[in-house]
N, C-alpha and C positions, 0 to 999 in steps of 0.2 A: 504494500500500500504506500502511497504518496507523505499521507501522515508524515513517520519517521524520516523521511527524508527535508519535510518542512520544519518539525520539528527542531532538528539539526542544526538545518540552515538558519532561522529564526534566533534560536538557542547562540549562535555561535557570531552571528549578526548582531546583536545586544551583549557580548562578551559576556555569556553566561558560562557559569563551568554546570556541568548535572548538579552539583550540589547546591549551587546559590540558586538556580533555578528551582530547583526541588524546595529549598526553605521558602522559596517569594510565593510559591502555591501548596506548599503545606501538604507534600507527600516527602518520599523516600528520595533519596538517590537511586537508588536502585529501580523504583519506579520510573523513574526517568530513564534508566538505560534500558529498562524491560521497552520503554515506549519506542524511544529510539532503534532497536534492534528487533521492531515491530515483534515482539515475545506474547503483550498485550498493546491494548486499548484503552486510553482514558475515557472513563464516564462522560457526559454531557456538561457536568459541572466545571469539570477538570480543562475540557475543550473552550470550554467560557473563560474560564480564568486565565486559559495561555493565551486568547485572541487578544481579551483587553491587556493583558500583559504586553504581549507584542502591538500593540495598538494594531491591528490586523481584522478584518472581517474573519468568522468561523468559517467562511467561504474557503479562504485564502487557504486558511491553516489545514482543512481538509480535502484539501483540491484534490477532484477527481476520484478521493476515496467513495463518495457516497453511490454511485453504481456498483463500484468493488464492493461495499457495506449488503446490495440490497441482493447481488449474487451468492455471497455469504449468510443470509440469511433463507435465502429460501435455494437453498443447495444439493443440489445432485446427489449428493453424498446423501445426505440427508433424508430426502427421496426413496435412494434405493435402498439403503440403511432401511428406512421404514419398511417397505414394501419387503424386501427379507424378514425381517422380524413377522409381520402379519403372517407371511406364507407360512412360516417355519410353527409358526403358535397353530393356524389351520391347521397345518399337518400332522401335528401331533395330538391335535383333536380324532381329526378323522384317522389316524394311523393306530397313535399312539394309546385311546381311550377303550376302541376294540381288542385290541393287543391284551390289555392288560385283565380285560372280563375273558375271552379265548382262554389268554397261556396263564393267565395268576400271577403270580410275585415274578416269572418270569419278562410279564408284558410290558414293565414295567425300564425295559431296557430301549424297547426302541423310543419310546412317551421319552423317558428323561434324554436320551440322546436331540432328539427333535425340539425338546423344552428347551436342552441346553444352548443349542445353535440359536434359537432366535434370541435368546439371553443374549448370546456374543453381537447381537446385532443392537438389542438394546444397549447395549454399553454401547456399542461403536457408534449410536447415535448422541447421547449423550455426551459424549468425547466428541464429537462434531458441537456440540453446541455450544460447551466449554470450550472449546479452544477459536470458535469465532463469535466468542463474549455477546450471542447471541438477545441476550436483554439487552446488554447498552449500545448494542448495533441498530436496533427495533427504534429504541431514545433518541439517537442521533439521527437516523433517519428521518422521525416522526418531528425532532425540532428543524433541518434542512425546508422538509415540504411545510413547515408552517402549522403542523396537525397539530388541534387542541387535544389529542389523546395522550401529548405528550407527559402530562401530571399522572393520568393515569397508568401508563407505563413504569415511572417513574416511580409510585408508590408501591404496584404490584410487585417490583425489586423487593421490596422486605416486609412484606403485608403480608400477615397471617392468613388472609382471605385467599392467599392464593396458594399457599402451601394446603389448606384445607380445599380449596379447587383440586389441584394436583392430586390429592389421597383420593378426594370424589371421584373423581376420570382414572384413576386404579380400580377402585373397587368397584366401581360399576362395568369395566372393562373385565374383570375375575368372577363378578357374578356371572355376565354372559358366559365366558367362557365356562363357568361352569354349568349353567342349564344346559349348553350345549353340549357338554361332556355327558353329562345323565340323559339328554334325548339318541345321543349317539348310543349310548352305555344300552339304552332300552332298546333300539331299533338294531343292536348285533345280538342281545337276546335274543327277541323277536325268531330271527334272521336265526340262529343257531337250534331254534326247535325246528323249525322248518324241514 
């Protein structure tokens, strides 16, 4: 991204060293070379403070990131990441749920194999989302177009409200899967007097 290299320049244009820069906005040193060495991304707040710092438009300072921002947000990776994980959770439905009513304690090997794989894909989404600081990329975006959803964004970062969102859209997502499980579980029944 453009960022760290404005960053930089900026930084080094004002005869800042990382560290007197880091004191003037009240993070780390070290935060400043993570930004620099694009590692992460400053907050929205963090972007404010270095514009007026540099007396510079956020424009300026984020030149050309916010396309890069809005790719990184809605990411391929991302995408297939998810669509793996769905298939792999299906299939362990439909594979893994018969299996286990058929063969017993035995069935139980292809279910957790098939469980296990879309796990690996939920992490790998997750790790997609952390590593392109997927909230304050959503902020920055949301302040660039002008969106008043911007507060709201911004709150949702450490809002209980949405950690209890988050648990809701689990557990409604494992109830499914599990009716599913017991309509599959009854229709291999079924299926096995036959």
């Amino acid at each position: 991204m453009n960022f760290s290299r404005q960053l930089k320049k900026y930084r080094e244009l004002h005869n800042f060293s990382q560290e007197e820069l880091a004191e003037r906005i009240y993070v780390t040193r070290q935060t400043i070379s993570k930004w620099e060495n694009d590692k992460t991304y400053p907050d929205i707040h963090n972007l404010i403070a270095l514009s007026v710092l540099f007396e510079i438009t956020l424009d300026e300072l984020v030149k050309g990131d916010v396309a890069t921002m809005k790719k990184m947000v809605n990411s391929e990776h991302m995408d297939k990441n998810t669509k793996g994980m769905l298939f792999f959770i299906l299939l362990a439905l439909i594979v893994g749920v018969p299996s286990i009513t058929i063969f017993g304690a035995k069935g139980y090997i292809p279910f957790g194999i098939l469980w296990g794989i879309s796990m690996v894909f939920a992490l790998k989404i997750e790790k997609e989302k952390k590593k392109a600081n997927v909230k304050t990329l959503k902020e920055i975006i949301a302040f660039t177009e002008g969106n008043p959803n911007l507060e709201t964004l911004q709150k949702q970062r450490n809002n209980r409200k949405y950690f209890v969102e988050k648990l809701t859209i689990v557990l409604a997502f494992t109830a499914i899967a599990a009716i599913l499980a017991l309509a599959i579980v009854y229709a291999t029944e079924l299926f096995m007097k036959i």
